[in-house]
LODRENTI-650609 format. One record per residue: residue number from 0; chain; z, y, x of N, C-alpha, C in turn. Coordinates in steps of 0.001 Angstrom, whole numbers. Layout:
N
     i   ch       n.z       n.y       n.x      ca.z      ca.y      ca.x       c.z       c.y       c.x
   NUM    A         Z         Y         X         Z         Y         X         Z         Y         X
...
REM end
This chain:
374
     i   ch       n.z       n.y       n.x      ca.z      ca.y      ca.x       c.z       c.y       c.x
     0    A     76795    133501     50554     77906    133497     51511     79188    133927     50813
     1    A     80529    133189     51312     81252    133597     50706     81870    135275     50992
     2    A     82576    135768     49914     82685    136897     50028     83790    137447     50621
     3    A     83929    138527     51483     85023    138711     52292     85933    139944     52526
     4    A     87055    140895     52512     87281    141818     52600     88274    142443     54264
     5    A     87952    143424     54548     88609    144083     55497     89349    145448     54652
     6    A     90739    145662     54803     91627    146600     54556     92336    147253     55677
     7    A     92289    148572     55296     93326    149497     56521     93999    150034     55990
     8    A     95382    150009     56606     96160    150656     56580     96199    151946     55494
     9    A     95363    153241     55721     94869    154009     55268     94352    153935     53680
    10    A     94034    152675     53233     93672    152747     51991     91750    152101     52035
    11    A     91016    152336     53334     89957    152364     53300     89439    150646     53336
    12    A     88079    150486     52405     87813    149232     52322     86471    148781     52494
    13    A     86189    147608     53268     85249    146886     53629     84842    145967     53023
    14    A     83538    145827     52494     83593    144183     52020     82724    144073     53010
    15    A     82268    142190     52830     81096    141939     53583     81616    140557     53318
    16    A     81025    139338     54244     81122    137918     53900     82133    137491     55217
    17    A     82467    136111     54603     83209    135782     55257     83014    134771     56905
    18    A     83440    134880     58060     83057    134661     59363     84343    133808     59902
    19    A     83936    132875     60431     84828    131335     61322     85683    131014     59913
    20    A     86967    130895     60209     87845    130070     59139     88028    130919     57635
    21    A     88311    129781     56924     88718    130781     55663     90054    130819     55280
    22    A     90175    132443     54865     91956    132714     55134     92307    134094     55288
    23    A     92982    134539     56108     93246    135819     55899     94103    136075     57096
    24    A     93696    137152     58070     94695    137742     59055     95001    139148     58912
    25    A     95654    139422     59715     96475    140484     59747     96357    141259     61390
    26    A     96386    142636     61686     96569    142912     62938     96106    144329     63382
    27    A     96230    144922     64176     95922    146267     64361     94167    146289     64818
    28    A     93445    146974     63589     92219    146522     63861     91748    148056     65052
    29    A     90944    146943     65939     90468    148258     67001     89160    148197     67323
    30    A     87959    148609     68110     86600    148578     68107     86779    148035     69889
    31    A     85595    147178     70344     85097    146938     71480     83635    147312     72153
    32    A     83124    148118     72835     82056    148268     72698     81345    147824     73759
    33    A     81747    146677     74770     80775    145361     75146     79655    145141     74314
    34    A     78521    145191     74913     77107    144108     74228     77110    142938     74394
    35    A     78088    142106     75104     78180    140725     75582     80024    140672     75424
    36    A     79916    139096     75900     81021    139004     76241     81587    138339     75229
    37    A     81516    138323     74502     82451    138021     72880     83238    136864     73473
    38    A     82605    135776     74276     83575    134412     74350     84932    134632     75313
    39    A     84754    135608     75910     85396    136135     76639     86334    137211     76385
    40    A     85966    137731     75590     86998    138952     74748     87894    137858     73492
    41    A     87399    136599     73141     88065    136364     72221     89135    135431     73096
    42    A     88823    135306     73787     90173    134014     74495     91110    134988     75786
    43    A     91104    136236     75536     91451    136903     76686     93097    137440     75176
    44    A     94025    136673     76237     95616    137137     75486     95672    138626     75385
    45    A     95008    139657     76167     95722    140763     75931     95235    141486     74467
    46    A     94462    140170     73534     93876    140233     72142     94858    140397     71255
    47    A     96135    139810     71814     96658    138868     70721     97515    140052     70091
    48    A     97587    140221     68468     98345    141067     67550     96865    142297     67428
    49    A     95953    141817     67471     94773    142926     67127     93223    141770     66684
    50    A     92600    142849     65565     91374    142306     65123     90387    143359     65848
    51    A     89861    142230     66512     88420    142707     67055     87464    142998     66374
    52    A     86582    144133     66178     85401    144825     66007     84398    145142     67047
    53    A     83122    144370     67232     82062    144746     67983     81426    145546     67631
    54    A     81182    146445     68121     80190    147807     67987     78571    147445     68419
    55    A     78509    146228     69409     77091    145821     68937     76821    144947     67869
    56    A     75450    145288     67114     74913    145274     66043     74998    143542     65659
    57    A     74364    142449     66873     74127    141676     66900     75063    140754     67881
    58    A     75961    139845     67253     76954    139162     68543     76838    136919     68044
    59    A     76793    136795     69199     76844    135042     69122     75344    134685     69119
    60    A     74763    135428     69696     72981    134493     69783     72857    133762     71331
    61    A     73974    133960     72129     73985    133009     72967     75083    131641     73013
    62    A     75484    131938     71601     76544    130672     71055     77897    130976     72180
    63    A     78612    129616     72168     79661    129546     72913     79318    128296     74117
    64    A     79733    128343     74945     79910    127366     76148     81459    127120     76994
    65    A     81461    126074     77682     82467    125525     77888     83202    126376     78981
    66    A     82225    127635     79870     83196    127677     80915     83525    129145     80707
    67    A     82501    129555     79864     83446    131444     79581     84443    131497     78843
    68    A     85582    130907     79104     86531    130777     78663     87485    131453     79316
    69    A     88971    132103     79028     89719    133638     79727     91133    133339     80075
    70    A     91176    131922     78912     92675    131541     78757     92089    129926     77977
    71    A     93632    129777     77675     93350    127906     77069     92853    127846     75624
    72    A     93057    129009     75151     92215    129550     73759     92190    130320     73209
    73    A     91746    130807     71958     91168    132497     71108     92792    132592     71198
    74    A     92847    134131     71246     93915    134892     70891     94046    135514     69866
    75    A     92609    136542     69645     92742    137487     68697     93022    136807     67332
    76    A     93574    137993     66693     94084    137948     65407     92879    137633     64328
    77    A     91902    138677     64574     90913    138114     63629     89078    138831     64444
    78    A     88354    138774     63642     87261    139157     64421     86128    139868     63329
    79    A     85487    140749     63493     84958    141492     62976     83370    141781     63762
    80    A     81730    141792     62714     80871    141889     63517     79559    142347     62277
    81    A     78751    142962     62629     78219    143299     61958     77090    142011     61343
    82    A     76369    141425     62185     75713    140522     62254     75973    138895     63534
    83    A     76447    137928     62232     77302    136677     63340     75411    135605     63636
    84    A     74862    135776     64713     73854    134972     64767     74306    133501     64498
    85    A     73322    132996     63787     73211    131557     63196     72609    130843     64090
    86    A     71986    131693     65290     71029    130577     66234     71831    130856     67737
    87    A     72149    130112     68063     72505    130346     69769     71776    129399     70746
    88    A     71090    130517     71410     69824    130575     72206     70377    130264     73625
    89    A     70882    129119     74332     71249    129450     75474     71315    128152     76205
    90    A     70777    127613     77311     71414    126599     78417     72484    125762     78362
    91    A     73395    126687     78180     74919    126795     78513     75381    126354     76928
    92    A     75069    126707     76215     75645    126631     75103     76368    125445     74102
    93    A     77291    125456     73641     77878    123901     73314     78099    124337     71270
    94    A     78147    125654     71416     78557    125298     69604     78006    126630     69335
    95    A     78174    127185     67686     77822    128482     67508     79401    129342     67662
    96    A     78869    131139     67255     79768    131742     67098     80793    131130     65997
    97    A     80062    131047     65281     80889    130646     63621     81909    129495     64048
    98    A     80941    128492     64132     81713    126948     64420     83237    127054     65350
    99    A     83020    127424     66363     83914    128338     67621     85211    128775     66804
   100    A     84554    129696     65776     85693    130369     64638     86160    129399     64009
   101    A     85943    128817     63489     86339    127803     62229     87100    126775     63104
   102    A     86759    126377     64384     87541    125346     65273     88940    125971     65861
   103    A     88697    127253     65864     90509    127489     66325     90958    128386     65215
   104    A     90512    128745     63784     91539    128716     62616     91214    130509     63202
   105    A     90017    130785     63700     90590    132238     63457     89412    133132     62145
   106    A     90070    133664     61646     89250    134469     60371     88146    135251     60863
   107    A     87277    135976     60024     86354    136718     60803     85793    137436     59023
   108    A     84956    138534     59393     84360    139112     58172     83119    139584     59555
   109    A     81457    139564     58430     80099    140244     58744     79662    140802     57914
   110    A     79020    141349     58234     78148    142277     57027     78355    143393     56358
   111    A     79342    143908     57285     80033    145449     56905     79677    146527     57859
   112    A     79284    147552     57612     79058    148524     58393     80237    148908     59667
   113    A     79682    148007     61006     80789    148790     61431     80223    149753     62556
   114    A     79183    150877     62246     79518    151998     62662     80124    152578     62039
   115    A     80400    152308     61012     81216    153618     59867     82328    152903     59985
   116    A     82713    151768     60785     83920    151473     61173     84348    151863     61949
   117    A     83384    151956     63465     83688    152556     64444     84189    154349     64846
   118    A     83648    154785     63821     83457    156078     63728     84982    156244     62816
   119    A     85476    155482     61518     86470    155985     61196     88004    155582     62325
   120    A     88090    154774     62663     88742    154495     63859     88752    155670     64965
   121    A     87716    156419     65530     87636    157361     66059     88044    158155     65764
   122    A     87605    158611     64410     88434    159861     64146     89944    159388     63636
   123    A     90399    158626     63030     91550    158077     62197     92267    157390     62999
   124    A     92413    157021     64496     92717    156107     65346     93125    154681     64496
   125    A     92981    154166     66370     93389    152596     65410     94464    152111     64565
   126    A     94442    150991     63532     95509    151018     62529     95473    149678     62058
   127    A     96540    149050     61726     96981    148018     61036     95723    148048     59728
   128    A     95724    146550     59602     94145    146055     58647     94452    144725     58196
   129    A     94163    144065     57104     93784    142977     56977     92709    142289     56189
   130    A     92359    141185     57160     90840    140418     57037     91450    139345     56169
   131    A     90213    139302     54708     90634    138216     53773     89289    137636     53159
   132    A     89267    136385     53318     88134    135638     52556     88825    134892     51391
   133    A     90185    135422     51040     90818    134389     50078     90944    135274     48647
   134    A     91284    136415     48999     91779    137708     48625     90754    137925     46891
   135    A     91210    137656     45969     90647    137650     44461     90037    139670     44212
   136    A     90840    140383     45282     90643    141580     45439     91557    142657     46206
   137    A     90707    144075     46280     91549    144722     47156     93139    145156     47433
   138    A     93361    145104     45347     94276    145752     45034     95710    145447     46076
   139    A     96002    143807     45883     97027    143296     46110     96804    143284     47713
   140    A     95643    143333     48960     95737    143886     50237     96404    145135     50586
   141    A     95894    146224     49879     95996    147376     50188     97302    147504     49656
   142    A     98664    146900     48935     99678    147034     49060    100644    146103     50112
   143    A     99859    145096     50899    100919    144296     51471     99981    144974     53012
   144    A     99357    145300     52903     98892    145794     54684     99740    147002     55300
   145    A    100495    147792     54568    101618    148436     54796    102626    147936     55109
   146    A    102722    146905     54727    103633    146582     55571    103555    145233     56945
   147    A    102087    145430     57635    101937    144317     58699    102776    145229     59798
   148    A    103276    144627     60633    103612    145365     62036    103211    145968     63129
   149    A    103223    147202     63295    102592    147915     64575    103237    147034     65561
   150    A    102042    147700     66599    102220    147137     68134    103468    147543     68981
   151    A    103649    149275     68517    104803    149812     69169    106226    149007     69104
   152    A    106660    148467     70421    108227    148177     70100    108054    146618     70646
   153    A    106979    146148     70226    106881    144860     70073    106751    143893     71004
   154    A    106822    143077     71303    107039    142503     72764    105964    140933     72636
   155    A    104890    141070     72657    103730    139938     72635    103312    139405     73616
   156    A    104050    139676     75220    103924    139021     75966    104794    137469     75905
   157    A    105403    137543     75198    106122    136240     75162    105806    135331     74722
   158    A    104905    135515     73928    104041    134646     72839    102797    134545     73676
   159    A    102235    134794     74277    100975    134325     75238    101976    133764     76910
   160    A    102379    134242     77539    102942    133909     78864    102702    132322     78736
   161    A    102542    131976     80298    103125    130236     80833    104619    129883     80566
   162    A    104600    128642     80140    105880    128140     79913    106529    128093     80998
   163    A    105885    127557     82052    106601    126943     82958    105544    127540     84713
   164    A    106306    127604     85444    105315    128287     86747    104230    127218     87186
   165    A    103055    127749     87051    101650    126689     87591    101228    127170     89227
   166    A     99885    126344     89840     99427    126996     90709     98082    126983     90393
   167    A     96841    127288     90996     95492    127837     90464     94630    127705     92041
   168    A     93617    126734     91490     92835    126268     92633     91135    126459     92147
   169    A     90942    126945     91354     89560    126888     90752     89113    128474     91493
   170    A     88040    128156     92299     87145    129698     92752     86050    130453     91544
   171    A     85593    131421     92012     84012    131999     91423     82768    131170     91077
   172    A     82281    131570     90148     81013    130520     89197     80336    130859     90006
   173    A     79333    129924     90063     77777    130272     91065     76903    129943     90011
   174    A     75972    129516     89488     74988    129248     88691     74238    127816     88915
   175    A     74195    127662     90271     73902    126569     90401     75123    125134     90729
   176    A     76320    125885     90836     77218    124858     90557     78088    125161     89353
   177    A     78130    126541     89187     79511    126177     88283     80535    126734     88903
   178    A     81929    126535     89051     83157    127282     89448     83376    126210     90945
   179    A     83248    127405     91700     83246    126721     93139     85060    126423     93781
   180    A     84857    125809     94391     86052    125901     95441     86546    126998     96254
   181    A     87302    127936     96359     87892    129236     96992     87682    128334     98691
   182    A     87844    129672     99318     87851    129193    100812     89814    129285    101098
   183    A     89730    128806    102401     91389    128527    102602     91903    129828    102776
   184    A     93709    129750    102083     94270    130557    101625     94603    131274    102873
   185    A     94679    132721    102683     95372    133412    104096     96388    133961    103914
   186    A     97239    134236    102338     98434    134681    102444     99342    133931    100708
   187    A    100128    134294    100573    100514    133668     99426    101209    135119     98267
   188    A    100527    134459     96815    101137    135557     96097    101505    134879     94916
   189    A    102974    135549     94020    103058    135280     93126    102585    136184     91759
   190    A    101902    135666     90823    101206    136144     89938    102299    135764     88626
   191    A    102847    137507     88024    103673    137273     86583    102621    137423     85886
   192    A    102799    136388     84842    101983    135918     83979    102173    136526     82520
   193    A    101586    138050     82188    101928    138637     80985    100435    138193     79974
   194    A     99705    137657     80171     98707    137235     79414     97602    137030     80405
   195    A     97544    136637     81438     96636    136290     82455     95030    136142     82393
   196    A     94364    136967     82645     92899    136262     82321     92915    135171     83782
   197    A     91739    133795     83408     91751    133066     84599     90858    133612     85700
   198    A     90007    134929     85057     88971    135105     86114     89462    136167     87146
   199    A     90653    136788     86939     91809    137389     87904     91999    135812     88443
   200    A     92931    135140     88146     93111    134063     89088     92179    133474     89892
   201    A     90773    133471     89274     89871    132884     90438     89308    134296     91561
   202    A     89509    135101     90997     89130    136349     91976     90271    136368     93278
   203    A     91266    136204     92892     92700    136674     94033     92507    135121     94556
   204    A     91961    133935     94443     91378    133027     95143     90497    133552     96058
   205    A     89401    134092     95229     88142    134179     95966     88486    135280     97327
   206    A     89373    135962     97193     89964    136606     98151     91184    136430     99270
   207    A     91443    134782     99250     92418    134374    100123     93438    134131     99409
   208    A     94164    134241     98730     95366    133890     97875     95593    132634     97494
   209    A     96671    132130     97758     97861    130945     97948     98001    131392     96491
   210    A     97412    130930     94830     98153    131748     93920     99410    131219     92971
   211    A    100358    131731     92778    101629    130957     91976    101848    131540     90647
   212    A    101660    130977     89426    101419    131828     88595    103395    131865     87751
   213    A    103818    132672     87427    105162    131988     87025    105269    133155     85802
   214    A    106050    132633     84678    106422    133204     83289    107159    134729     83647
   215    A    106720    135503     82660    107075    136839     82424    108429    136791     82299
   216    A    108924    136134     82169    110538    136211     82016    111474    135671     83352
   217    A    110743    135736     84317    110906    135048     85852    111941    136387     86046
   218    A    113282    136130     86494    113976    137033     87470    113261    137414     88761
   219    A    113730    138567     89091    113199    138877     90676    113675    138414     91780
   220    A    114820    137316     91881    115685    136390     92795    114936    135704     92486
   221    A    114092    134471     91366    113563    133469     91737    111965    133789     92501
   222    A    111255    135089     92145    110676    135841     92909    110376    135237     93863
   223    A    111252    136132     94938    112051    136337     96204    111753    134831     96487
   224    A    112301    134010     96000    112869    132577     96385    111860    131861     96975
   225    A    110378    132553     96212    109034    131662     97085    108848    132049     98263
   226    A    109528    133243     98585    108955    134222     99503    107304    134812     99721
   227    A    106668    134944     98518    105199    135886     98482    105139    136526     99701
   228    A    103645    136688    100058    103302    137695    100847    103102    139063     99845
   229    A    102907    138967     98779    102571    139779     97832    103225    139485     96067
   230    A    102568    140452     95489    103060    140195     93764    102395    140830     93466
   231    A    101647    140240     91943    100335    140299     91173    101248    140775     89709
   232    A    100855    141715     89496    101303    141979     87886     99902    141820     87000
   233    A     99854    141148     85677     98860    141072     85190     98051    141545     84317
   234    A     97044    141310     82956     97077    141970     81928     98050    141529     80936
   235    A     98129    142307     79923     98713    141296     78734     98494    141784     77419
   236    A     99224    141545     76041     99145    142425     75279     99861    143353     74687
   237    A     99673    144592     73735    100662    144751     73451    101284    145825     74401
   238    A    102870    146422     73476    103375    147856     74039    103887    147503     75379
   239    A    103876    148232     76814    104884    147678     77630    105937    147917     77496
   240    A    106741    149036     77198    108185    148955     76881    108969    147949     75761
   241    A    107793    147283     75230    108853    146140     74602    108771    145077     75558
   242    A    108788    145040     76480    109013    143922     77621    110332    144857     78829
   243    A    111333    144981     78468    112315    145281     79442    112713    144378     80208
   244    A    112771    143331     80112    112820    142483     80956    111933    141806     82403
   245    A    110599    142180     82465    109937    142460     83351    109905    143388     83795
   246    A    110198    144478     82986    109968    146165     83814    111528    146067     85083
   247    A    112674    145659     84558    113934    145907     85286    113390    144610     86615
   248    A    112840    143310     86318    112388    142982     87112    111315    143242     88636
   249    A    110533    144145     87551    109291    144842     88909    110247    145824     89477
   250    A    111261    146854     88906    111827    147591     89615    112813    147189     90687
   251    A    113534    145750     90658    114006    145041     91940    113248    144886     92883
   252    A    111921    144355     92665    111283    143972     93831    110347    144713     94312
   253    A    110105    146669     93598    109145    147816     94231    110015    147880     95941
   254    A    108992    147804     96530    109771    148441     97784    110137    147322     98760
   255    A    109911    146021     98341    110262    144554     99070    108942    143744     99375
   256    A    107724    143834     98804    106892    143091     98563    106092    143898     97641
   257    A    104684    143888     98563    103575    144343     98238    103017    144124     96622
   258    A    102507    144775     96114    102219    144962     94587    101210    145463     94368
   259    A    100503    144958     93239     98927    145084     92938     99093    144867     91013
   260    A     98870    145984     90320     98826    145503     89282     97587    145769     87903
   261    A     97284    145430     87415     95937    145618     86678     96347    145387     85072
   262    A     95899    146751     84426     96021    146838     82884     97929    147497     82464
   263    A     97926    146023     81740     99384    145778     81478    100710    145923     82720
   264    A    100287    145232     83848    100493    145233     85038    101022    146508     85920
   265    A     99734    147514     85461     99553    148643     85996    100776    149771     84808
   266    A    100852    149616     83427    101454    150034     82723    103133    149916     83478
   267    A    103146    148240     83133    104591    148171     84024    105255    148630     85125
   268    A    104629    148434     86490    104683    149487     87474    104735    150762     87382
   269    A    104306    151325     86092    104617    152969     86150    105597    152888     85667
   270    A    106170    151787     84761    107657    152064     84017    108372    151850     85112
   271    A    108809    150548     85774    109899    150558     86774    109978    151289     87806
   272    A    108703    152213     88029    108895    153287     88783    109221    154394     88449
   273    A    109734    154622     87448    110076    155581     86701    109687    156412     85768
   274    A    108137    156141     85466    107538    156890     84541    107410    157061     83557
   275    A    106687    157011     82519    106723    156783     80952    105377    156333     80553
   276    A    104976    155931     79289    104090    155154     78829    103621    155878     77495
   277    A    102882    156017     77016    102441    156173     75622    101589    155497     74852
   278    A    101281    155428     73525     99804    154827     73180     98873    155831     72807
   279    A     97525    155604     72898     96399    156255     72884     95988    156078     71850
   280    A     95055    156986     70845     94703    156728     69484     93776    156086     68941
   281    A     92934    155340     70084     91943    154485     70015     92345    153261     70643
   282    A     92508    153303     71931     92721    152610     73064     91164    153082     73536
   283    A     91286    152489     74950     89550    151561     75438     89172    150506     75371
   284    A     88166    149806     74677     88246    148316     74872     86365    148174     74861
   285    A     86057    147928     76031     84669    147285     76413     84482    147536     77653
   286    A     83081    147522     77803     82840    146660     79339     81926    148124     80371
   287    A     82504    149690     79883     81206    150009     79770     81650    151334     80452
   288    A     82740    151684     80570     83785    152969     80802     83679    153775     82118
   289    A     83568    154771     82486     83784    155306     83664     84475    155706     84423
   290    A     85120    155716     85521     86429    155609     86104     85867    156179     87568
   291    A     86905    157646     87901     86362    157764     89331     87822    157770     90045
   292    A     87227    157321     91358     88252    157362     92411     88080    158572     93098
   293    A     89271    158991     92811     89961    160485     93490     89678    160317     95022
   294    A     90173    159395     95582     90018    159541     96743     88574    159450     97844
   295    A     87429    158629     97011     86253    158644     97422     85448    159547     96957
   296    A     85559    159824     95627     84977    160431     94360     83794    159603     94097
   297    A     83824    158490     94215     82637    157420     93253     83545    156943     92341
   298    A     82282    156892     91395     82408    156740     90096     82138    154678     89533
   299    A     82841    154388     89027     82657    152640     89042     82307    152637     86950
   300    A     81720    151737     86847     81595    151481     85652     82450    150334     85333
   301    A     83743    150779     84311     84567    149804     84354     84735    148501     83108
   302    A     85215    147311     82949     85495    146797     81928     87155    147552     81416
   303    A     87603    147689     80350     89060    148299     79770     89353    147311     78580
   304    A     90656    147381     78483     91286    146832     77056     92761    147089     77201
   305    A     92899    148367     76720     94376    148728     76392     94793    149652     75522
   306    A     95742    149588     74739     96004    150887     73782     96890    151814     74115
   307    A     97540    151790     75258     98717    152269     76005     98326    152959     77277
   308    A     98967    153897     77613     98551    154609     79364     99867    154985     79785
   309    A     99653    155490     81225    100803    155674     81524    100528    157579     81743
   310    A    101794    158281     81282    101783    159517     81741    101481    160011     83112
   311    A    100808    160644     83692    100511    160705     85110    101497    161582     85458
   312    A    102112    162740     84902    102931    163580     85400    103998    163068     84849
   313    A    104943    162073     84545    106091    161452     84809    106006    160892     86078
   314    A    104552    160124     85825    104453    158850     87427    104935    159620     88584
   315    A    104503    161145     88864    104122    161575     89978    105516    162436     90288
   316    A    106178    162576     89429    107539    163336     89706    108323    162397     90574
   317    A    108448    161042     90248    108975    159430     90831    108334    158837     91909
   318    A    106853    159673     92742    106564    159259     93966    105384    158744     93825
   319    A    104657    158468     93006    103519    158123     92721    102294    158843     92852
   320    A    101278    158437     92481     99888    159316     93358     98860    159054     92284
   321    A     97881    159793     91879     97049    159023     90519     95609    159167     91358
   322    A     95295    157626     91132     93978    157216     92492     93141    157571     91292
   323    A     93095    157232     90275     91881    157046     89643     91848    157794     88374
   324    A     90954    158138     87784     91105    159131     86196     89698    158766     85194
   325    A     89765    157965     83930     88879    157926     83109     87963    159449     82834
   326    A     86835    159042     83111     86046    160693     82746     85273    160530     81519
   327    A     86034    159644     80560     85423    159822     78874     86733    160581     78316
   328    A     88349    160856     78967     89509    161316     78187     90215    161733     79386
   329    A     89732    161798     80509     90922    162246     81733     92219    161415     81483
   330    A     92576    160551     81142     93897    159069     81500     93912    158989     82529
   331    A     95133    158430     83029     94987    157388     84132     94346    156126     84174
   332    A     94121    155866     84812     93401    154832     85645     94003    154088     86242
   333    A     94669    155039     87127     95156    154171     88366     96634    154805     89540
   334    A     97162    154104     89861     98346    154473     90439     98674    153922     91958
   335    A     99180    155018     92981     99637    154390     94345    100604    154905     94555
   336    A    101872    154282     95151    102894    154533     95373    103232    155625     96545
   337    A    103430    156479     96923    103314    157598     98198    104527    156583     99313
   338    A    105367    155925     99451    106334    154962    100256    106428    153757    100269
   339    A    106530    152665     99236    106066    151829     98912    104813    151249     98601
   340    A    104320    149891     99207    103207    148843     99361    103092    148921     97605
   341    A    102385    149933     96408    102593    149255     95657    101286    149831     95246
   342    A    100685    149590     94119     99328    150076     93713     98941    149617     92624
   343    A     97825    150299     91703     97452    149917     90017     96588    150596     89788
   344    A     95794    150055     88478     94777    150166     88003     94871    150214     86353
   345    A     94273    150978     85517     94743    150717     83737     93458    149805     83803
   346    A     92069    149532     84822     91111    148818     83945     90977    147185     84631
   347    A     89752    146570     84106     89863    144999     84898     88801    144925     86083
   348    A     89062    145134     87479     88063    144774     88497     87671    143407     88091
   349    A     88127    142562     87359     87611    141132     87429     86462    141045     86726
   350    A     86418    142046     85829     85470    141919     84754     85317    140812     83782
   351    A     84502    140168     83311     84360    138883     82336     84968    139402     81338
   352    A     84414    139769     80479     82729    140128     80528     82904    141923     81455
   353    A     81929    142449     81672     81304    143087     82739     81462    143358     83702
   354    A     81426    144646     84745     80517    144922     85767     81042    144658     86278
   355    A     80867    144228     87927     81719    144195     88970     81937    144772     89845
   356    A     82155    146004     89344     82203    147649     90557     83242    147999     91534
   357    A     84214    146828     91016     85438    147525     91194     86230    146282     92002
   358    A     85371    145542     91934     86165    143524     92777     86546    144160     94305
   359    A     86072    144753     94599     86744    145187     96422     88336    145761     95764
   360    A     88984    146017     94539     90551    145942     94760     91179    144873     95183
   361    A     90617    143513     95116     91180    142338     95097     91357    142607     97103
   362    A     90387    143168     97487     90577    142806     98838     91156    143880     99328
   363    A     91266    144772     98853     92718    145737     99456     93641    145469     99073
   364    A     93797    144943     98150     95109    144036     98087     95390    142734     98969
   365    A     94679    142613     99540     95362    140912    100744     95349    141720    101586
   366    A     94329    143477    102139     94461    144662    103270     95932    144875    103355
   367    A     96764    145280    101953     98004    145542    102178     98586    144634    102522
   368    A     98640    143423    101968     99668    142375    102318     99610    141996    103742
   369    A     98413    141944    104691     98321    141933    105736     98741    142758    107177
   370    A     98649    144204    106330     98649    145426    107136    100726    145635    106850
   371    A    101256    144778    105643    102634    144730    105843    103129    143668    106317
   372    A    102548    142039    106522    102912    141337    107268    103089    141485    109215
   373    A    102041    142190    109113    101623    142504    110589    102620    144049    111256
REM end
């Protein structure tokens, strides 16, 4: 196999062989610790400007298929795995992991220890890396990976967003059909599109939603102009304060129209409400996390992918309420407005890939829009 290298920031080095295309990326390498999911973590935008690392041992023995798909294609920067299965065992299945790689040009390295990846990341937080199957050796990585670009500052929603405003008619998979038809719409919402997974769009279907999906760079007058019963903030990738232009946007329309936001979404809403943001030295990213609601005190097992949180005691000086709190780091979670229809979450009720503990937000969200139409 050909031979392959991973570099950090730090100086520290990986070999192992080389995985999907041959070449070399660049990106803030971080760990995921999903046992599944991979087709789904790799086409999900809020990837994009980071190399994925699976923390399970074994990933791609159920190959790839046509409909776990998150977005219109891979995002991530590059991909990282200890062992890439050569056999994909599955029904569903249309190609391998590898092939998958090599068809959308994204790099990959196997055969490197990554618990001792996972573990230096933990202690060392996450950090700029680059993946090379071209690379004659370390020397000349480990001087140009200093200078790849952090996430902080950076504004990567622009580079994943819709060009142009769509609408979204596809419901929930069943098994025996496939992605069903939503039942008829009972209210209408517009969905800003900061890196959208589609299985949020088929969920806020599956829950009554008229859905309008329109570009991150949408003013809050053209907003307005559909007249929503509601507004969907989404995931995406990347710092939120390098998106000022959506944040001054959500802060026109807090207080006019009901709000629901998830991840990135949820980040933003704490900014235009006044709060502040930071990044975390890991992030969370898998399917596996625990999250309790303050107000019930059950505990949901959540899917996460973010490197950013929002301060809870800025949020709460500005009127805000913290519904929910990670119990692996005490973060936020989650945010409700104490006057305003507005509300958030840091993790994904949609799941894809995992649990679905948490899908009843989708329907307190059409509760509010209803309980403010009425």
């Amino acid at each position: 196999m050909r031979p392959a290298l991973l570099v950090l920031r730090d100086g520290r080095i990986f070999r192992g062989q080389a995985l999907g295309a041959i070449g070399e990326a660049s990106g803030e390498v971080i760990f995921n610790t999903a046992m599944s999911g991979y087709q789904e973590i790799l086409t999900d935008p809020s990837y994009k400007g980071q190399i994925v690392a699976m923390t399970y041992p074994l990933i791609g023995n159920y190959g790839v298929n046509e409909e776990d798909v998150e977005s219109r294609r891979p995002w991530v920067n590059g991909f990282i795995v200890k062992e890439a299965s050569s056999i994909a065992s599955s029904f569903r299945s249309a190609t391998t992991l590898d092939a998958y790689l090599k068809a959308h040009g994204i790099v990959g390295i196997q055969g490197i220890d990554t618990r001792a990846l996972t573990r230096h990341l933990r202690d060392h937080g996450a950090q700029d890396g680059i993946v090379s199957s071209v690379a004659a050796g370390p020397a000349d990585l480990v001087a140009r990976v200093r200078d790849v670009p952090g996430l902080v500052g950076r504004d990567l929603v622009a580079e994943v967003t819709a060009e142009a405003p769509y609408t979204w008619a596809q419901g929930g998979w069943e098994r025996a059909r496939g992605y069903v038809a939503p039942p008829p719409p009972r209210c209408t919402v517009v969905a800003y599109d900061c890196g959208i997974k589609w299985n949020i769009l088929r969920q806020l279907r599956m829950a009554g939603c008229d859905v309008t999906v329109v570009p991150a760079s949408t003013p809050a007058a053209a907003v307005l102009e559909l007249k929503p019963d509601g507004l969907f903030l989404s995931n995406g990738p990347g710092d939120p304060e390098g998106v000022p232009y959506l944040i001054g946007a959500v802060r026109a329309l807090l207080g006019r129209v009901p709000i629901f936001g998830i991840c990135l979404g949820h980040q933003i809403l704490g900014l235009a409400g006044g709060g502040r943001t930071y990044k975390l030295p890991f992030g969370h990213h898998g399917a596996n996390h625990p999250v309790k609601d303050l107000a019930t005190g059950k505990v949901a097992i959540t899917a996460q992918n973010h490197g950013f949180a929002v301060d809870p005691d800025s949020a709460e000086r500005h009127g805000w309420t913290v519904t929910h709190v990670n119990l692996n780091d005490g973060t936020c979670e989650g945010l409700r407005h104490r006057e305003w229809p507005a509300f958030s979450v840091q993790y994904h009720p949609e799941a894809s890939p995992g649990p679905h503990d948490a899908n009843y937000l989708f329907h307190r969200f059409t509760d509010l829009m209803a309980r403010k139409g009425g």
